[in-house]
VMD Tcl script that draws the C-alpha trace (Angstrom):
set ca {
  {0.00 0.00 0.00}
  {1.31 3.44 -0.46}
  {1.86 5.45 2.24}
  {0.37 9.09 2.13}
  {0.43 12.32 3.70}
  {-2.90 14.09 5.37}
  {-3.09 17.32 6.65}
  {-6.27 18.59 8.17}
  {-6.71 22.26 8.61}
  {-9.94 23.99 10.15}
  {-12.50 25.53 7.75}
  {-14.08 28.12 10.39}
  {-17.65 26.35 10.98}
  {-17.72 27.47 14.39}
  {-17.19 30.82 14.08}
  {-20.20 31.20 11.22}
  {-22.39 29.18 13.97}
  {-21.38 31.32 16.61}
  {-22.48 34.46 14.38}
  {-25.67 33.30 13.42}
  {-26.42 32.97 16.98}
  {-24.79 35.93 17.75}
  {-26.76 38.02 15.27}
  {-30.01 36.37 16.43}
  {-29.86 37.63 19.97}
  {-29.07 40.62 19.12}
  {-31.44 41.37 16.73}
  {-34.43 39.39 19.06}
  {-33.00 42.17 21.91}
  {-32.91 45.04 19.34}
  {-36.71 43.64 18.55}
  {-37.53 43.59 22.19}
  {-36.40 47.07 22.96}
  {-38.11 48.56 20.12}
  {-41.14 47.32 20.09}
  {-42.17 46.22 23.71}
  {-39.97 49.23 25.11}
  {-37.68 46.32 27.03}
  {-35.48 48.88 28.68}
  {-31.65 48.09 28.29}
  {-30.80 49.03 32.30}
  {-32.56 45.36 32.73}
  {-29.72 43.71 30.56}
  {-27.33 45.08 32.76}
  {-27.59 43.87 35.92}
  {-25.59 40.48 37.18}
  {-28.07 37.75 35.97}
  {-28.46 38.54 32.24}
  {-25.09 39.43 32.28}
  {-23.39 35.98 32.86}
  {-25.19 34.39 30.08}
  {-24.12 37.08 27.49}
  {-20.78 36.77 29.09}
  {-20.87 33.11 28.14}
  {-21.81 34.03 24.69}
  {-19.04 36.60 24.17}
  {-16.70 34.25 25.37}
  {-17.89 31.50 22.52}
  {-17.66 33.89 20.17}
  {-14.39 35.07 20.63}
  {-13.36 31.69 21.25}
  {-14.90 30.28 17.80}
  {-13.21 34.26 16.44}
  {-9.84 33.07 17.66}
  {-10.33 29.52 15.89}
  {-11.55 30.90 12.91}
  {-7.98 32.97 12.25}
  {-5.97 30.25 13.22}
  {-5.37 28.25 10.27}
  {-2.73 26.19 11.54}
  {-3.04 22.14 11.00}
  {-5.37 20.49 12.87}
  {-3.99 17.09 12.59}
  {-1.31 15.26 10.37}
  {-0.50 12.17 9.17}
  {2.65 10.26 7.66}
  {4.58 7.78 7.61}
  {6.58 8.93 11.25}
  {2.77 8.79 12.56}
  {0.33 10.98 13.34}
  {0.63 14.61 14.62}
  {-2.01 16.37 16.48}
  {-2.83 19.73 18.38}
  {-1.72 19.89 22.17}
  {-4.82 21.20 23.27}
  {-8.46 22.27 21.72}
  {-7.47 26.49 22.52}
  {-6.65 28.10 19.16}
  {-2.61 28.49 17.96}
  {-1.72 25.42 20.49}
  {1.24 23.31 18.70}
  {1.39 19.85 17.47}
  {2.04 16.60 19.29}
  {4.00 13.91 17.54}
  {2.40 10.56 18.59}
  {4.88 7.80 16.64}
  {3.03 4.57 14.80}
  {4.97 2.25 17.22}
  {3.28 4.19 20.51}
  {-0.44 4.52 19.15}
  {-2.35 1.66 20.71}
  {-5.46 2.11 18.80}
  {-7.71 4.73 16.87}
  {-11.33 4.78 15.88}
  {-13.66 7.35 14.68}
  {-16.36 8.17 16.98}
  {-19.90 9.81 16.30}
  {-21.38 12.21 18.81}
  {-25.22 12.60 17.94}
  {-26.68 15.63 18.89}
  {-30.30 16.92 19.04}
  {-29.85 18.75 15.41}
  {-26.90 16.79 13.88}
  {-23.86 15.00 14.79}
  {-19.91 15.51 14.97}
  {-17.07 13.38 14.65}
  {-14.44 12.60 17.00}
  {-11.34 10.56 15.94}
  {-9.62 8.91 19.20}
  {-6.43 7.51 19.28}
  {-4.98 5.45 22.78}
  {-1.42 6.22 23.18}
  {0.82 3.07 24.49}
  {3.56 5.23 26.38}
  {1.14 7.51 27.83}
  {-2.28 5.42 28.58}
  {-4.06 8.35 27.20}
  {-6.63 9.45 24.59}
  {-6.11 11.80 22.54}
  {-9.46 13.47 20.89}
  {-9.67 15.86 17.75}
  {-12.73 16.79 16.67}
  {-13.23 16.38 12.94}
  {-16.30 18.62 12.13}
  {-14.16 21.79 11.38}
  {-11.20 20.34 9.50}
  {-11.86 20.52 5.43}
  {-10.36 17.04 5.27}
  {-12.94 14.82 4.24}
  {-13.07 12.05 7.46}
  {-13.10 9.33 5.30}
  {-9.81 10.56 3.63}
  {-8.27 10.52 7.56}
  {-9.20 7.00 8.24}
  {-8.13 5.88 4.72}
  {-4.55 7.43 6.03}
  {-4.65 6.11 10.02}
  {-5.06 2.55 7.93}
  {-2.36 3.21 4.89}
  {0.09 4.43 6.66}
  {0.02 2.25 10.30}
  {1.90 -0.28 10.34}
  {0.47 -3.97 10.86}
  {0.34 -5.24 14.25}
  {1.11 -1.70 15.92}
  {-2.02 0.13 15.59}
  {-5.64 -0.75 14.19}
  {-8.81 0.45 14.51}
  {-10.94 -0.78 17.48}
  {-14.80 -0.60 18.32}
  {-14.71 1.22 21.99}
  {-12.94 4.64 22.21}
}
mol new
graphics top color blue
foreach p $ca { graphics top sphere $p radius 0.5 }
foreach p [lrange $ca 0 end-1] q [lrange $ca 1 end] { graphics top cylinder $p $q radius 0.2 }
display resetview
């Protein structure tokens, strides 16, 4: 089999969700204010305030994501390379072929859709390692395709439980 190279980079989903919702609150508050005379002194006071706070902070979070347009996740033939952590500009992780365990792809259903996870066990470590494939413009398919070309036989394989 021939051994190829993936490189998954994030699209910016997040931050167009984000938006939406964004725009949508502000526009049903704008509505509000205008029309029912909803007076803006009662979205500042401490209990409206921590839910906007936890808005702004997606946002800004999904913002952050959205200019970051480093890889996501990478895979060759020295393994598979992945992002320290989930917070935007984090570096990559070199997990080798000999110390992955096992990998699968796992499907997190949701009230209105799903996402995909792929999981790989680390031997060395006794850890999981999670990246979340809904924002990466790599089709998932073409990532599994690459976990199975380029692993070597024995070492690593796909497994049913995460």
């Amino acid at each position: 089999m021939q051994k190829q190279t993936i490189i998954g980079i994030r699209r910016g989903n997040m931050f167009s969700v984000y938006s939406i919702g964004l725009l949508g609150i502000i526009l049903i508050f704008g509505l509000l204010h205008f029309f029912v005379k909803f007076p803006l002194e009662k979205l500042i006071n401490p209990f409206s305030l921590i839910p906007i706070s936890i808005l702004l902070i997606g946002f800004l979070l999904s913002f952050l994501k959205f200019l970051d347009k480093k890889q996501m996740i990478i895979i060759d033939s020295k393994g598979v390379s992945m992002r320290k952590s989930r917070f935007p500009f984090s570096g990559l992780e070199q997990i080798d072929w000999n110390d992955i365990q096992s990998y699968n792809a796992k499907v997190e259903q949701f009230r209105n859709g799903a996402t995909n996870f792929l999981v790989i066990k680390r031997k060395s470590r006794n850890k999981k390692y999670y990246v979340d494939l809904f924002d990466i413009e790599t089709n998932n398919g073409d990532i599994l395709a690459a976990l199975r070309n380029n692993s070597l036989a024995g070492n690593s394989g796909e497994t049913d439980s995460p």
